[in-house]
N, C-alpha and C positions, 0 to 999 in steps of 0.2 A: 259615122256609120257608113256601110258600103253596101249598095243593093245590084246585084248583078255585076258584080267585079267592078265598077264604079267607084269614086272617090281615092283620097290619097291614102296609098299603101307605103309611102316614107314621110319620114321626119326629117326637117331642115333646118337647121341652126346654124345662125351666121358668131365666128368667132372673133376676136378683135388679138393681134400676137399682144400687144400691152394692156391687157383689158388688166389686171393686178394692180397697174402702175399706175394708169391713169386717171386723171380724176373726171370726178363726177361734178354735176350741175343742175340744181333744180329747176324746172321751165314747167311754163304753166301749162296744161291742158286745156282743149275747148269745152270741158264740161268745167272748169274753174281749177281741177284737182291738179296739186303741185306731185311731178313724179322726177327721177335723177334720171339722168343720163351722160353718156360718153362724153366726154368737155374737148372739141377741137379750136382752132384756132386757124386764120388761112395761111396755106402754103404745109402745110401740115400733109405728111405720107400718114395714108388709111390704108393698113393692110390685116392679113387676117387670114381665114381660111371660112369654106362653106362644109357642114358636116353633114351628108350624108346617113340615116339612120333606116332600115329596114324591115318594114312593122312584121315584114313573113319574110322570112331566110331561104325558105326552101322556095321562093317565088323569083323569077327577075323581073325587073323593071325596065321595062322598054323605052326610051324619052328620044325627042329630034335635037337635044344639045342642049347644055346646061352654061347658065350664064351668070355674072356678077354685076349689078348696075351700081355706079354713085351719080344720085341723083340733087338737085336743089329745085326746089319748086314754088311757086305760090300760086294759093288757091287763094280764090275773092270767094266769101261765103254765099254770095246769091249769084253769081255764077261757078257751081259746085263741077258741071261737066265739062271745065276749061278748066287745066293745069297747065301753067304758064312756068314749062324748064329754065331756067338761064345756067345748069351747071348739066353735062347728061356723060358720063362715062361708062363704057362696057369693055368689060376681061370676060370673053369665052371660055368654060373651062373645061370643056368635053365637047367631045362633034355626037354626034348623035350614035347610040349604040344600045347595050345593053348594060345594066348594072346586077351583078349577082351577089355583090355584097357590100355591106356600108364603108367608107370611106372618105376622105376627105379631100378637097382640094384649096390649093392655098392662091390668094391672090392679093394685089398691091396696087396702090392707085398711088404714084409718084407726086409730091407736093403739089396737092390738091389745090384749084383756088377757089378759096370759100368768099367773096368778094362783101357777104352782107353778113348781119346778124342773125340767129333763130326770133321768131317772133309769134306769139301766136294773141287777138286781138279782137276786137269785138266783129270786124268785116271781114277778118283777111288772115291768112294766116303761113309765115315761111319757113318752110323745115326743109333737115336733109337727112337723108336717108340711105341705106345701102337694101339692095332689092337683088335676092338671090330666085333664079327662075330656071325651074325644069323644062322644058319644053315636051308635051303629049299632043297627042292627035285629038282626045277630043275635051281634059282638062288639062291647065298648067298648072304645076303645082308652085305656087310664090309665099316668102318670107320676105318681112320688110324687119331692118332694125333702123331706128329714130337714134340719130345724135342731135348734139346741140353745138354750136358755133357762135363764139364772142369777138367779136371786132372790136381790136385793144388800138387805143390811138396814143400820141407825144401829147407832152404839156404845150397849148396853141400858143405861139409866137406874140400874138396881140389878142390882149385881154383886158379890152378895156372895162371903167367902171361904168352902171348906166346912174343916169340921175335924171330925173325929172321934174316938170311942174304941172300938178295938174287941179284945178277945182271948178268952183260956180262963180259967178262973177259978183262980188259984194257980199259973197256969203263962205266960201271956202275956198283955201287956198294952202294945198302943202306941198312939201315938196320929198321925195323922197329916193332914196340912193341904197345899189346895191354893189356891194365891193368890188363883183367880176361879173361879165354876162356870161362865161363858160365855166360849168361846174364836169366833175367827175362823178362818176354815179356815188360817191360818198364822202362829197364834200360839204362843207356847211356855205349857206347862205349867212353873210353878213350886213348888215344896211341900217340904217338910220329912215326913222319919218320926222319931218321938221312940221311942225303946225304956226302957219305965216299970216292965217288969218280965219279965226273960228268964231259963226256966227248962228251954226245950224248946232242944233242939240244933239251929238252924236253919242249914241251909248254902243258901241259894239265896234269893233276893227278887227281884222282878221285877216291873213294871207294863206292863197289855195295855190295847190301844185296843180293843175290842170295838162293834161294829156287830151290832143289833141289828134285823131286819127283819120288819115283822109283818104278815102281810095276811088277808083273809077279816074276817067279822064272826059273834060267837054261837061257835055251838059247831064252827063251821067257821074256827078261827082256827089261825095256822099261823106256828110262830116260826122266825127262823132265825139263828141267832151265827154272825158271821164273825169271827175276830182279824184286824183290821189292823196291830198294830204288837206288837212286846214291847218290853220295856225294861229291861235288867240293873239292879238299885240295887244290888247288894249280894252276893258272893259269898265265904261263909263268915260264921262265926259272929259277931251283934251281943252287944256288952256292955251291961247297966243303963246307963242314963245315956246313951248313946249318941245323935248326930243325923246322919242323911243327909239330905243333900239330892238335890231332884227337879228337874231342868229338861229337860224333853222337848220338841224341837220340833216344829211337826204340818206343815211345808212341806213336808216329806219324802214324805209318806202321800197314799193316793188317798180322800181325805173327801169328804161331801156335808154340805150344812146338815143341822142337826136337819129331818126332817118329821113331823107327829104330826098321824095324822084327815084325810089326802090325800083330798078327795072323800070321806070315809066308807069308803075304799078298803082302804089301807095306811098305816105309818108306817117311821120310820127313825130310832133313837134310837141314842144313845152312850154308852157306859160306860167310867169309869177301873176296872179290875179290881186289884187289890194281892195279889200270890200270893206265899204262904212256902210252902217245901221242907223239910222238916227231915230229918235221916242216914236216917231209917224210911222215905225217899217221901212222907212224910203232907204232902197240902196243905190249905194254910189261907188261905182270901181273903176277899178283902170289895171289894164293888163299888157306884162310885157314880155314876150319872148327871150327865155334865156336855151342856150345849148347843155345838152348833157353826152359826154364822152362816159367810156369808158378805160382805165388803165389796170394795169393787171404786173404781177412781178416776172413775166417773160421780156419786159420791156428793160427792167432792170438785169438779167440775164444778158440781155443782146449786148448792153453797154459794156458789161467786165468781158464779153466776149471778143470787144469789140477790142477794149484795152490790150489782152491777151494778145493779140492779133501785132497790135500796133509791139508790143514787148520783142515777139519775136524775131519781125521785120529788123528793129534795133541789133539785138542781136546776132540775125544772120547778118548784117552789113559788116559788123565787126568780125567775125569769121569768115568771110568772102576776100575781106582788106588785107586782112593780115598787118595791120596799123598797131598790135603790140597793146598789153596791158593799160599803156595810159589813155589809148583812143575808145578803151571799153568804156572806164570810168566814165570818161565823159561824155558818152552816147547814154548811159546809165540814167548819171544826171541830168541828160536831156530830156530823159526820160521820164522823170520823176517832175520835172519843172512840166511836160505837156501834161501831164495827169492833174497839179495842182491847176494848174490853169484853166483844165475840162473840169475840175470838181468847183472851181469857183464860177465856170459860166453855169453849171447845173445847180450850185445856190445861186444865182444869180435870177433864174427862170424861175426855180421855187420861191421864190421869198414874196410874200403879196406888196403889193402895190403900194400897201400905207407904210412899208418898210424902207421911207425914203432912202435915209443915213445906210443901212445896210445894203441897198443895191449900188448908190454911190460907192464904197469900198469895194464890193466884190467886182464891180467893173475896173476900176481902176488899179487891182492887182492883179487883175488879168490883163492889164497894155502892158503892166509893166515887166510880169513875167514871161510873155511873150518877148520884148525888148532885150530882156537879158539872155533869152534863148539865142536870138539872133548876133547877137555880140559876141554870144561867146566859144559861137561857132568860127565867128571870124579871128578868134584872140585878144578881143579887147574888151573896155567894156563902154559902157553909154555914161556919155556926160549928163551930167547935174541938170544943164540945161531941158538936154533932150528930155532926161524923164520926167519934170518939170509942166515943160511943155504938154507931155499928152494925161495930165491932170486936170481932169473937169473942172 
């Protein structure tokens, strides 16, 4: 309502030009409620336009300049009046005048870098957002629209398995292993518990995903455990010698990647917790830190783009040479052997750990088709020996 010509006399809508195309992504709210929004990614161009809408036609609207913000922010929940920027963009898109009728202005924000995830958490909370501002003399008139941003990572180079030993002395002793310490947000957890020496009456075993949120710095640090998930292994008594197995899967659960040192801000770390019960009540755990990524199919995009890329370089060399029909073929098939050899190092990476025999093979056809690449650029081909030789 407007009492003495007071308050806003237009309407502001920010528009997104791929808003049809793109998709969307649930993120949590701070009252708990799950709502969609814009799904970017960093390096990603956010453009669009601000629309202009005017509640009386026959009125103008006077402003000091109209503007477009992309902003990234975190706010610590008990210190609510510190917004801590680390992204802050502005597109001007009117100097100051007059407006006599609704219209639009279009604006672009060049591959954005969105450097973290969206987050929102029991202390803290990180979003980004585009913030459209009229500028008046004695109110501004502001629209904020809320996207969300997912930081997509590579399969990690070293991924080892953990294994441990942990008990009481003369009274428990297991030992237990978990296939990889880096999961993707929808990977399954794999592992064994070994029972090496059972003396306590244990009726109950269980493993908790624990979420782990840390914010502040110094002596103003502020932790906070959430359980997201439990996991029954075992009800009733284990015997010596005994082995469960573990296979959890994490698609089910509401996860975020690992974050650790957000801006100097907060972190967000994750625990496999391992809890025994025994007939007394008494618990007994031991908890280990694994990482959580996320991967996403732009990753798988980049790669055939990547290939593309490499096709046509082949290509152009052969039409810049002018080397005649047989030096195509063979740039071809050069080409065809680097692709076999990139799709055996990418089975190579995927294939887990206990797939001994199978990462043995997929490495050593990739020396070897590397080998014959190089041979056969020179016109010959590799001795018996040679290929021999670089067989594990």
């Amino acid at each position: 309502m407007s009492f003495f010509g007071f308050g806003q006399s237009v309407e502001v809508e920010i528009l997104l030009n791929d808003a049809e195309s793109r998709k969307r992504a649930e993120h949590k709210t701070e009252d708990g409620k799950k709502e969609k929004y814009f799904l970017f990614y960093d390096g990603e161009t956010v453009s669009g336009k601000v629309s202009l809408a005017l509640k009386n036609p026959n009125k103008r609207l006077e402003h000091q300049g109209i503007k477009i913000e992309f902003i990234g922010q975190i706010e610590l929940y008990y210190d609510r009046g510190n917004h801590h920027e680390f992204v802050s963009l502005v597109k001007d898109l009117a100097r100051p005048g007059e407006i006599s009728q609704s219209q639009a202005f279009d604006f672009e924000f060049t591959h954005v870098e969105k450097p973290y995830e969206s987050y929102t958490g029991q202390n803290v909370k990180l979003r980004y957002f585009l913030r459209a501002t009229i500028s008046r003399r004695l109110n501004d008139v502001v629209k904020e629209m809320d996207i969300v941003v997912h930081t997509l990572s590579t399969y990690p180079e070293l991924n080892s398995s953990i294994k441990m030993e942990v008990g009481i002395e003369d009274c428990l002793h297991i030992e237990f292993e978990y296939n990889k310490s880096k999961y993707h947000l929808k990977d399954v957890i794999v592992g064994k518990i070994y029972f090496l020496l059972v003396r306590i009456k244990i009726k109950h075993m269980e493993i908790d995903i624990i979420k782990r949120e840390t914010t502040g710095t110094g002596p103003n640090v502020y932790h906070e455990n959430d359980t997201i998930a439990k996991y029954e292994i075992m009800d009733g008594a284990p015997v010596r010698g005994e082995s469960i197995p573990i296979r959890l899967f994490l698609a089910g659960y509401e996860l975020t990647p690992t974050m650790r040192d957000i801006n100097k801000k907060f972190s967000v770390r994750y625990y496999l917790n391992l809890v025994l019960i025994d007939e007394e009540e008494r618990r007994y755990f031991k908890q280990q830190e694994v990482v959580l990524w996320r991967k996403g199919d732009i990753v798988r995009k980049s790669m055939s783009h990547q290939a593309a890329i490499a096709s046509q370089r082949f290509e152009g060399t052969t039409s810049l040479g002018g080397r005649g029909e047989p030096q195509q073929k063979t740039l071809l098939h050069n080409f065809r052997i680097i692709l076999l050899a990139k799709l055996c190092l990418h089975l190579h990476q995927l294939a887990d750990q206990t797939l001994g025999p199978l990462m043995f093979l997929f490495k050593n056809i990739q020396k070897l088709l590397w080998v014959f690449l190089l041979h056969e650029r020179k016109g010959d081909l590799p001795s018996v020996a040679l290929c021999s030789g670089l067989l594990e």
